[in-house]
N, C-alpha and C positions, 0 to 999 in steps of 0.2 A: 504494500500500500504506500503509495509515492505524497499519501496526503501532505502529511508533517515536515517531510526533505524539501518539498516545494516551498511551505508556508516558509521552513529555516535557510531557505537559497533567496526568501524574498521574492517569490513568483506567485503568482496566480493558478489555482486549484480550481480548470474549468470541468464541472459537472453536466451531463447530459439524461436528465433525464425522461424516461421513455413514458413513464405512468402506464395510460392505456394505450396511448396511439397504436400501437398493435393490432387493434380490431377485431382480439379476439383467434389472430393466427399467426402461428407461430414462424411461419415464413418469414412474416412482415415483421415480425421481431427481431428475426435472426438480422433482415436490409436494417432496421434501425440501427443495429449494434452496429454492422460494418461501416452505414454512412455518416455513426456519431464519431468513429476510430478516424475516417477521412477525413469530415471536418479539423481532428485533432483536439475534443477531448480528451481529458484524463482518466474517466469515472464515468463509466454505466451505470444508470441507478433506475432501481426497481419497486415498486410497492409490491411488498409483500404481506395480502391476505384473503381471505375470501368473503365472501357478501355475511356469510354466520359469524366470522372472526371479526366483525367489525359492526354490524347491530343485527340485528333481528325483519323477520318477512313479517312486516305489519304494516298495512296504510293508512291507521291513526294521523292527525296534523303533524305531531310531532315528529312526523318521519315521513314528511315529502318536501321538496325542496321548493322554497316557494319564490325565489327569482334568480335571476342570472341564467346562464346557459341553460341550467339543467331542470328548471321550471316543472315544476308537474309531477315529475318522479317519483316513486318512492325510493328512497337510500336503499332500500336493498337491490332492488332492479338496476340503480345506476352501480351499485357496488358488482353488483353479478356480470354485467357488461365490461366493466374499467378492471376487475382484478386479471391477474397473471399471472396463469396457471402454477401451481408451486410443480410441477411434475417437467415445466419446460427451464427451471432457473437453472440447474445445474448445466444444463448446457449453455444455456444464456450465459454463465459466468462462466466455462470455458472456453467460449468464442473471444468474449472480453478478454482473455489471455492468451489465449491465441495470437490477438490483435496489438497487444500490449497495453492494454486498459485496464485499469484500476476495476472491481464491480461493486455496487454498494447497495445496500434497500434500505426501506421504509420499513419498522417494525410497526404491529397494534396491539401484539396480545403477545403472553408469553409462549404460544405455540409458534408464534413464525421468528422467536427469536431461538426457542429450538431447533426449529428447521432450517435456519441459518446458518445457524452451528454445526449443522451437521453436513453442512456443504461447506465448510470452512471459509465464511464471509469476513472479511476482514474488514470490516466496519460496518458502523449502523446510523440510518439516520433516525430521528426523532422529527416526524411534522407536524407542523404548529396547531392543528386540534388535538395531538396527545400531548401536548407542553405540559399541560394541566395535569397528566396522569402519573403523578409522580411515583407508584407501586410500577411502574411498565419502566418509565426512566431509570429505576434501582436495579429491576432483575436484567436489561439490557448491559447498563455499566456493568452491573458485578461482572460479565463476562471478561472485562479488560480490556476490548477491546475502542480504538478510537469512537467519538462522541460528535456525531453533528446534529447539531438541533438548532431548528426552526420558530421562530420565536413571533409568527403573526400571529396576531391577538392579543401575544402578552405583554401581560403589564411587569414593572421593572419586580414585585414581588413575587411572580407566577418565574420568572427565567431565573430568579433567585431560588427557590424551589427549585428548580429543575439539577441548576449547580449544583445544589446542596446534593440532592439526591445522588449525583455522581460521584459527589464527593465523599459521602459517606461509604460509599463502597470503595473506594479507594483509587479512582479515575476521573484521573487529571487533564486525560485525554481530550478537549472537550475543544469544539469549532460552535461557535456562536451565530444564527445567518440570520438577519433583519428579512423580513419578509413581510409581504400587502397581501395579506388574504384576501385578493378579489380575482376576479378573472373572468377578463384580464383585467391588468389593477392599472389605476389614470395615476398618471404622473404627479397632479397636484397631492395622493394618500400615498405619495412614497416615503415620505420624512428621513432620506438616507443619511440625513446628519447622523440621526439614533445609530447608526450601524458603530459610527466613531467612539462615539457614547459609551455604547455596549461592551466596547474594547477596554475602556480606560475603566468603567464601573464595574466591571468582570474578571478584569486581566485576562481571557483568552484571545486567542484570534477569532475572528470574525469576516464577515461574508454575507451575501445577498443571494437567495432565493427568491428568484426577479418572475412576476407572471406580466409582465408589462410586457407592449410591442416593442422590436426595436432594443437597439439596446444601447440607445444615450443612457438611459440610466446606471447600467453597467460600466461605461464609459467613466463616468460620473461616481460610483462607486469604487472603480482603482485608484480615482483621485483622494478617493477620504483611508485609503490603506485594505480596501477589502482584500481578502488570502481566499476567498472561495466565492466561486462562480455558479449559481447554478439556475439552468434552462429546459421547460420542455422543449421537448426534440420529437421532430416528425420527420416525414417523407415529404411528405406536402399537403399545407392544408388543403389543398382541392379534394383530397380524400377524406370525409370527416369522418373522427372518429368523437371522444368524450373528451378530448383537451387540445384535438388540434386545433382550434379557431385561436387559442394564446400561446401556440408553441413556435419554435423553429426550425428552420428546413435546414439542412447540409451547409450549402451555400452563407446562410445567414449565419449558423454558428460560424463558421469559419471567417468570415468577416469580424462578428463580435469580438473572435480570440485577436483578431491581427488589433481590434481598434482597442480593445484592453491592453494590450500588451504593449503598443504605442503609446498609451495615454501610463502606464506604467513607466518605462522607459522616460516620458520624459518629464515625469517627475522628479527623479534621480534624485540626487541630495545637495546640501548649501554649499554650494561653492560660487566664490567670488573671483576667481582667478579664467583667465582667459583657456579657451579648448582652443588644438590646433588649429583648428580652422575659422577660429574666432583671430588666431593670430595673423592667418594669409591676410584678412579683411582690414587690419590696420593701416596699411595706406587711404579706405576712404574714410579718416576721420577728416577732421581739420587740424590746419597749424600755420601757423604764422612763415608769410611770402613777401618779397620783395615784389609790389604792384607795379612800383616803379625804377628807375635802373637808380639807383644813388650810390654816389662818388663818397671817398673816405673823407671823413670829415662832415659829411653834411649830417646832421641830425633825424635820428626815426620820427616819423611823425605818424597820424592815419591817413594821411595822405599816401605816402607813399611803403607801408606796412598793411597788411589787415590780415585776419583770419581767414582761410579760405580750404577748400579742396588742393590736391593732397595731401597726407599727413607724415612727410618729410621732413616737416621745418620744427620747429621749438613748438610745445603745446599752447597754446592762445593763452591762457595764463598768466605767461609772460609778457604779455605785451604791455601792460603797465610799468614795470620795470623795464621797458625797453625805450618807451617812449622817451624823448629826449635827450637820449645817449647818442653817442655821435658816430658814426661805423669807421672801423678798424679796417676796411679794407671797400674797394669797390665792388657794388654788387650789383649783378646783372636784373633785370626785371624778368620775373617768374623764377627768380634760385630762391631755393628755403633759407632763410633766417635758421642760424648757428647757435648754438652753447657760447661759440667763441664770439658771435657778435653782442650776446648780453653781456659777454664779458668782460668785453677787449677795451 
């Protein structure tokens, strides 16, 4: 798992994941995995469980979705559609290494962190409607394994919770990711300042679980120090599935990772000293020119001194100090003013 080498080389930890885009076949599961390895994610990531592992077959209010995408539904109908077969993940996570990809899932219950286990997962996520479930967050950690949790919804005492519970089992392990539980989520309910926030009141690293279009936001999030990336990933939305209308396609993550990792890059750190090729550039500053041709003895004036293009001559600076000094030698019109002429 390349999570923590990445987070400690200072890179960006991009995650792709598949949810349900899948549709249910596993073909199109296996094109996901290959075209999220193409784009050049790090991390395949999965939800793992089934429509019983995660509520109950009842059409009560309580348990139909009553706007956004999935409008209408009952939770369990939408969960029976979006879940991923547990019988196709083992292969799923050997293609991912195959490919040289990280693979990751979504836990809900303590059965699919069993079963994780027993395909030997090397990390787990937590998403931001089990934040809250702090008995699921304790039997996950105790495994020792790395920690990514998803923190939409929560409040700074609920991700506090969450810590603790990692911590009392003794996993330290733990990635922090801001996330807009909408979807897709509008730009103005991002508040990606909070992700900074989360870093300094937490002490771990931290990250963005982005359901937004586009990925200014992301862009915008390696600005505030995010270490983890994460996106759904389709084929293409023209094929819907239960999350293609907010995911992205091959193309677009691969874009995302080049404009993250530019906007990374040229953040770089505080340096005041000029880069090579900040130094070729030095001739077009300005510096002090002879305008006009003057004989030794005649005095500098602005008349015939001024600051101008190339930066050859003495830095402008000096030209108060030079004014009324008398030149040392004759000077043609357009030669640079000297050290020696302020001096002489």
């Amino acid at each position: 798992m390349r999570l923590f080498d990445t987070i400690s080389e200072g890179g960006v930890y991009f995650i792709a994941e598949m949810s349900g885009n899948h549709g249910g076949n596993l073909e199109k599961a296996m094109d996901i995995v290959r075209a999220a390895a193409e784009a050049g994610a790090d991390c395949l990531k999965l939800q793992t469980y089934t429509a019983d592992t995660i509520t109950i077959d009842h059409d009560g209010s309580d348990f139909m979705t009553l706007k956004g995408l999935w409008e209408g539904r009952t939770l369990y109908d939408l969960y029976e559609e979006a879940h991923t077969p547990w019988e196709w993940q083992t292969d799923i996570k050997a293609e991912c290494e195959k490919l040289g990809m990280d693979f990751l899932s979504s836990v809900f219950d303590p059965t699919s962190v069993d079963f994780l286990e027993s395909i030997e997962c090397g990390a787990y996520k937590i998403a931001s409607p089990e934040l809250v479930d702090v008995p699921l967050i304790e039997y996950t950690a105790s495994k020792g394994k790395p920690m990514i949790i998803s923190c939409g919804m929560g409040s700074m005492e609920e991700i506090q919770d969450a810590v603790d519970a990692c911590r009392r089992e003794g996993n330290e392990q733990i990635v922090l990711l801001k996330c807009t539980s909408e979807y897709p989520a509008v730009y103005e309910d991002m508040n990606i300042a909070t992700m900074a926030d989360m870093r300094e009141r937490f002490g771990f690293p931290v990250g963005l679980s982005d359901h937004s279009m586009g990925y200014a936001v992301d862009v915008a999030a390696a600005t505030l120090g995010a270490s983890v990336i994460e996106k759904h990933f389709c084929i293409t939305r023209d094929e819907e599935t239960v999350d293609s209308a907010f995911s992205m396609d091959k193309q677009e993550f691969a874009d995302m990772i080049e404009a993250v990792r530019n906007a990374s890059a040229a953040i770089g750190r505080i340096a005041y000293e000029r880069t090579p090729r900040e130094e070729q550039g030095l001739p077009g500053r300005r510096s002090l020119y002879a305008v006009a041709d003057i004989s030794a003895g005649e005095p500098f004036t602005k008349q015939n001194v001024r600051s101008i293009r190339p930066g050859y001559g003495l830095p402008p600076k000096h030209l108060p100090l030079l004014l009324g000094k008398t030149a040392s030698r004759n000077i043609a019109y357009g030669e640079p003013i000297t050290i020696g002429d302020l001096n002489g």
